[in-house]
GUKE-76742 format. One record per residue (C-alpha): residue in three letters; x, y, z. Coordinates in steps of 0.001 Angstrom, whole numbers, plus 500000, padded with zeros to 6 digits. Example, Ala and Ser with C-alpha at 12.3 -4.5 7.8 and 13.67 -1.06 7.14 Angstrom:
REM GUKE-76742
Ala512300495500507800
Ser513670498940507140
END
This chain:
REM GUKE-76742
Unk580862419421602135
Unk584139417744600263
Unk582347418533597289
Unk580958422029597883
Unk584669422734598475
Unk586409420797595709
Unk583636422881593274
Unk584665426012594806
Unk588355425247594366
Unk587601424815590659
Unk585469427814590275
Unk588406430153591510
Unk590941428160589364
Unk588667429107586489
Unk588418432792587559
Unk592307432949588374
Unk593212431776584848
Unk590958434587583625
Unk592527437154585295
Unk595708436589585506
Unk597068432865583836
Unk596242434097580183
Unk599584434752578121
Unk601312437686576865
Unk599131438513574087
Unk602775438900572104
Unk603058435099571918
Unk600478435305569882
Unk601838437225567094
Unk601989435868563347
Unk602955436877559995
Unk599182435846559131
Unk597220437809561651
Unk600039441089561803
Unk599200441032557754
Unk595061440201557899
Unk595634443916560481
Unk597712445440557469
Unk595231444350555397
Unk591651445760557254
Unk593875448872558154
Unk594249449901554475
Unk590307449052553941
Unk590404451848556829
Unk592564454400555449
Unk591363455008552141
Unk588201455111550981
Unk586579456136554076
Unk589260458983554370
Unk589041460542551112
Unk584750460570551684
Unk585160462310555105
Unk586863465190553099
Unk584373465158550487
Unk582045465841552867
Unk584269468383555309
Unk584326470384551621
Unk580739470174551070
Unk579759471576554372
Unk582341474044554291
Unk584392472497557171
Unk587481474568558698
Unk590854472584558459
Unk590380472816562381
Unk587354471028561926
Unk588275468442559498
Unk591390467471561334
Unk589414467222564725
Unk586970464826562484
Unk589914462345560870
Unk591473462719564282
Unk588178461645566176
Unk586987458940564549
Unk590161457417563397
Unk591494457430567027
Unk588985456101568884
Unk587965453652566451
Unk592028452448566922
Unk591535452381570313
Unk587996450877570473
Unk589868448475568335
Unk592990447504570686
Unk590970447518573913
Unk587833445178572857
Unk589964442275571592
Unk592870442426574149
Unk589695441892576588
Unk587850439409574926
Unk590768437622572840
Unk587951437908569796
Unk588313439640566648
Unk586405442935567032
Unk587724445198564763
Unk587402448847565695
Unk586735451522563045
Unk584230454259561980
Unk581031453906560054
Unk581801454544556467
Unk578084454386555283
Unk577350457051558161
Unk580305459215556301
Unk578517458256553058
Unk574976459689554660
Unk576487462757556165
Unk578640463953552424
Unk574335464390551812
Unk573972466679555169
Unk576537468872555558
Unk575686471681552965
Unk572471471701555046
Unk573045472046559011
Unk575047473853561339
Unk578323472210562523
Unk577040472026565945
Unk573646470854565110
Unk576044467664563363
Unk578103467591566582
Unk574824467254568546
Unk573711465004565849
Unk576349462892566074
Unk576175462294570326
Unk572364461616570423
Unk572780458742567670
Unk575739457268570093
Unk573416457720573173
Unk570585456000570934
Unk573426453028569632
Unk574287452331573566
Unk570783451945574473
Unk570378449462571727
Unk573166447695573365
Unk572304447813577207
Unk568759446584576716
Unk570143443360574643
Unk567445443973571795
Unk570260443495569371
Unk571580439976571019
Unk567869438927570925
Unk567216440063567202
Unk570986438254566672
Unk569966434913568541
Unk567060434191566053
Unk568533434408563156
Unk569793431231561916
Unk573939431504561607
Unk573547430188557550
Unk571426433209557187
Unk574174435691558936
Unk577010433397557178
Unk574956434203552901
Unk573944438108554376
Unk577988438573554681
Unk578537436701551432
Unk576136439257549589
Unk577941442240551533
Unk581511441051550211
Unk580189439727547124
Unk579966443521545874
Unk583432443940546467
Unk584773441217545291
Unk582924441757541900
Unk585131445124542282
Unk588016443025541043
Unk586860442328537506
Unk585975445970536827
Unk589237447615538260
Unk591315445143535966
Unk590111446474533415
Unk590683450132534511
Unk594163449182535199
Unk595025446522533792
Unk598686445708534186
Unk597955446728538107
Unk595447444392537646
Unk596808441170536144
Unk600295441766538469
Unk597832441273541101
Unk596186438601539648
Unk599297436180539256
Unk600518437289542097
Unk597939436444544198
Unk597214432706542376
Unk600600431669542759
Unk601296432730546006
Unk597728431213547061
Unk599819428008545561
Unk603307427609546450
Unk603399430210549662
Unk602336428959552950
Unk604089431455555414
Unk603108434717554055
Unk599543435331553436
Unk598671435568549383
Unk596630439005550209
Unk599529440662551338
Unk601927439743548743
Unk599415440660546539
Unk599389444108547265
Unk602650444707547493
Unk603330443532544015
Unk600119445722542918
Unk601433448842544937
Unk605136448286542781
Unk603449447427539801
Unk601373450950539756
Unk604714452869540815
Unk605695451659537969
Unk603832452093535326
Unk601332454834536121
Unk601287458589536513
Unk601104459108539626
Unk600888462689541081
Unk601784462601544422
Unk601812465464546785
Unk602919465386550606
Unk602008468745550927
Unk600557467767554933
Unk597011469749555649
Unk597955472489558370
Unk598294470771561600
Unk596204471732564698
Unk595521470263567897
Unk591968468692568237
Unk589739470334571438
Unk586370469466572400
Unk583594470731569851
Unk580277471996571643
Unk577124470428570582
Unk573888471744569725
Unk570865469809570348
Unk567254469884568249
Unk564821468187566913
Unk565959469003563542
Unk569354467079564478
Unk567853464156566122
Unk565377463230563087
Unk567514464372559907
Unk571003463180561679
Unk570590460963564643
Unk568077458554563742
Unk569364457723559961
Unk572938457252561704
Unk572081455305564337
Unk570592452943561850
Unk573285453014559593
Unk575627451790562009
Unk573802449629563555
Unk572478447737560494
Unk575935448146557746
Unk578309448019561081
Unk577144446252563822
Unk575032443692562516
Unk578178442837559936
Unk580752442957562345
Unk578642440582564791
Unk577758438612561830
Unk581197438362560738
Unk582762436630564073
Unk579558434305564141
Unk580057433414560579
Unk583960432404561803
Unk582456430726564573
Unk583261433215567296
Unk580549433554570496
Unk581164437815570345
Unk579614439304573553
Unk577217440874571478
Unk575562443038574083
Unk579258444564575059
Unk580100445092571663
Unk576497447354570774
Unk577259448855574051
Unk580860449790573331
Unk580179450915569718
Unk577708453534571322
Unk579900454624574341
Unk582748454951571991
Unk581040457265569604
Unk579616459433572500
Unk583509460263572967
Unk584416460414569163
Unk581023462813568646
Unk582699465400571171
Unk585685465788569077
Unk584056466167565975
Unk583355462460564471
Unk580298460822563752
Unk580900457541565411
Unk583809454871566672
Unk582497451405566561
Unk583183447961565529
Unk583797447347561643
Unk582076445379559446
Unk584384444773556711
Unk587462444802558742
Unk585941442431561315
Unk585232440015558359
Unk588771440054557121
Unk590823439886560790
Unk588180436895562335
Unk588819435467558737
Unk590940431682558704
Unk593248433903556244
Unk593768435658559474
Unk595760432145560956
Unk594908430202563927
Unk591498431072565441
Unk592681431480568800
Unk595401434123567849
Unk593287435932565457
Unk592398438838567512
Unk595897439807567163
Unk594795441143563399
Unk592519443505565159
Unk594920444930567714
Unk597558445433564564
Unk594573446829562691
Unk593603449449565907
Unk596970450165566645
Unk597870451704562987
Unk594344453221563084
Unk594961454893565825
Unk598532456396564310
Unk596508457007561040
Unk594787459645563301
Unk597135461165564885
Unk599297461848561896
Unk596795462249559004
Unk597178465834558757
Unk600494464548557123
Unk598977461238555173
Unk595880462005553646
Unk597317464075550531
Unk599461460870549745
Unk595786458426549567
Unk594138460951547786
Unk596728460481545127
Unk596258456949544989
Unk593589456142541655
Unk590562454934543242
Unk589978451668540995
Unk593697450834542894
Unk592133450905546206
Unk588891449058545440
Unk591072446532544011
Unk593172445992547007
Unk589746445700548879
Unk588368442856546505
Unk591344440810546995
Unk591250441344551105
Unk587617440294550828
Unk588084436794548752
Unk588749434632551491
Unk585732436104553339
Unk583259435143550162
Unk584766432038549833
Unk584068430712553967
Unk580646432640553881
Unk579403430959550928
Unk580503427409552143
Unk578903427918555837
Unk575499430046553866
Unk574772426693551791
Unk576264424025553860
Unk572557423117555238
Unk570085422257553067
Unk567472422747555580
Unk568319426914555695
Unk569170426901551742
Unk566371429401550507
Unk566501431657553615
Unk570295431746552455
Unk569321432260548634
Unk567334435607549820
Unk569937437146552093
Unk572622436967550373
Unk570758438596546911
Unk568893441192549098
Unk572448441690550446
Unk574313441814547255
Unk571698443972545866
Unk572968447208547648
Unk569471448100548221
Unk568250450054551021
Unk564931451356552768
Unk563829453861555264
Unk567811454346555830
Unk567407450694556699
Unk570939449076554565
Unk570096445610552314
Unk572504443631554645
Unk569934443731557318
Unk566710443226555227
Unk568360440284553603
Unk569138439158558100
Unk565268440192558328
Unk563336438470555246
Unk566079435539555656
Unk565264435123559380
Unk561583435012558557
Unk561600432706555765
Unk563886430306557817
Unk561423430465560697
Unk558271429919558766
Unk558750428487555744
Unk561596425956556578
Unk561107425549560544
END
């Protein structure tokens, strides 16, 4: 009976201490994790930005519909973003799915807006499935974490390579950067190397490029509820190929990501979320709000500080996401003045210390070496089938050679 009691005493000490003995998650704050959120924010802002126009032009989008779009997915991926790791103290990284934006730049010319809206909910619906019947924490669970740790390095390895090409493009940018970021790797130890890095690169193009700027802001208009349109047309040709895109270049990153860093993510919430989350986006005109995979690599990252404190990058990362949307009626014109080679740069650099820790955990076993050897090239090889991305055939071929031909 003493016993029974003393193990009930401890089991409500445990559950008091995770309710209410954490502390403020301001404590927590460092110049390493506030800049690894600086850092995945920009990832966030650009690229994926200037495609969602690209597409909003090709499908002939209102500005009332491309604002409601930016506004959608750039909100609730901020907020999907500050909610998940306040709540979990883990580095999920909220965004939107920038291969999805890739897909739908393809679609647009060739469906109704509503048939996208109604697109867009059913392939949230079919994400939070995925996520409440634990399919993906099973699929996760057998892959071997060297296998997850060489698929990332492949991912990032593309990126990386970015670096070599965009020097060259601009190459006083480019070498500013470069010195930069050696010697601050070298003699700096309280500000991160990444984020002097593009501060110097930002001055150095300022400087001596052209740059036509214009902060002539898009027309501003307040974002309402879009109605859907539901067919089979928009379930097979936009729902399906977006669910998968997510799921496999999002998702399975992201998740892969905090494993590779050694995290336990609750991989069931996190599906689960991603697909709830994009349910809401989809009703304000955005194809999804879900965990990142890129950002989630670079704020669970050890550039990110100590492990413990590194879902504060996230939070940082959410937080000006969620801004981003609100005010990019007023923003966007500046990034689209930005060269591109400048912002793939930036993302190369951001991505280093993520290549460098996935490549060392990837090969550490010599047991899991060849699985590794075929994720991370079907990974780095960009190549995808049946709107199935090369990240998760190099998780699927790696995961079977590990469990046949090395078990």
């Amino acid at each position: 009976m003493g016993q029974h009691s003393q193990n009930l005493a401890g089991k409500q000490q445990i559950k008091s201490f995770k309710r209410g003995n954490r502390k403020p998650f301001f404590q927590d704050i460092s110049s390493k994790n506030v800049s690894s959120g600086l850092i995945s924010f920009t990832l966030i802002m650009t690229g994926p930005a200037l495609m969602i126009l690209q597409a909003a032009e090709a499908g002939q989008f209102t500005d009332q519909q491309t604002i409601n779009w930016i506004f959608s997915v750039y909100f609730f991926g901020g907020l999907f973003g500050i909610l998940l790791p306040f709540i979990f103290r883990i580095p999920i990284t909220g965004a939107h799915s920038i291969s999805g934006v890739a897909f739908l730049v393809t679609v647009t010319p060739y469906v109704t807006y509503e048939q996208l809206i109604g697109g867009y909910v059913i392939s949230g619906l079919l994400i939070a499935m995925v996520g409440f019947s634990g399919v993906f924490t099973k699929i996760m669970k057998w892959v071997p974490k060297e296998v997850i740790a060489a698929m990332l390095a492949g991912l990032v390895a593309n990126y990386v390579l970015q670096i070599v090409h965009n020097v060259k493009l601009l190459p006083i940018v480019g070498i500013a950067a470069l010195v930069t970021f050696f010697i601050s790797t070298r003699f700096s130890k309280r500000i991160p190397a990444v984020l002097l890095t593009v501060i110097v690169a930002f001055i150095s193009l300022v400087l001596t490029e052209d740059l036509h700027i214009t902060l002539n802001a898009l027309p501003f208009t307040i974002p309402f509820i879009q109605m859907p349109e539901f067919s089979w047309t928009s379930i097979l040709t936009i729902a399906l190929p977006l669910a998968l895109l997510i799921l496999s270049n999002d998702v399975a990153a992201g998740i892969g990501a905090l494993k590779s860093s050694e995290y336990d993510p609750p991989i069931r919430k996190v599906v689960s979320f991603s697909g709830i989350f994009s349910v809401i986006a989809s009703f304000f005109g955005g194809q999804s709000a879900n965990i990142g995979g890129m950002m989630t690599a670079i704020c669970s990252n050890d550039a990110a500080g100590e492990k413990s404190k590194r879902y504060i990058a996230s939070m940082v990362s959410g937080l000006l996401t969620i801004l981003f949307g609100i005010f990019a009626w007023k923003i966007v014109p500046f990034i689209q003045s930005l060269p591109q080679p400048f912002v793939a740069m930036l993302a190369g650099f951001s991505l280093i210390g993520v290549l460098l820790s996935s490549l060392q955990l990837g090969f550490s076993e010599k047991k899991y070496q060849l699985s590794a050897v075929f994720a991370f090239a079907i990974a780095l090889s960009n190549v995808s089938f049946f709107h199935i991305s090369a990240p998760v055939w190099g998780l699927i071929v790696g995961a079977i050679i590990a469990k046949t031909v090395e078990k």
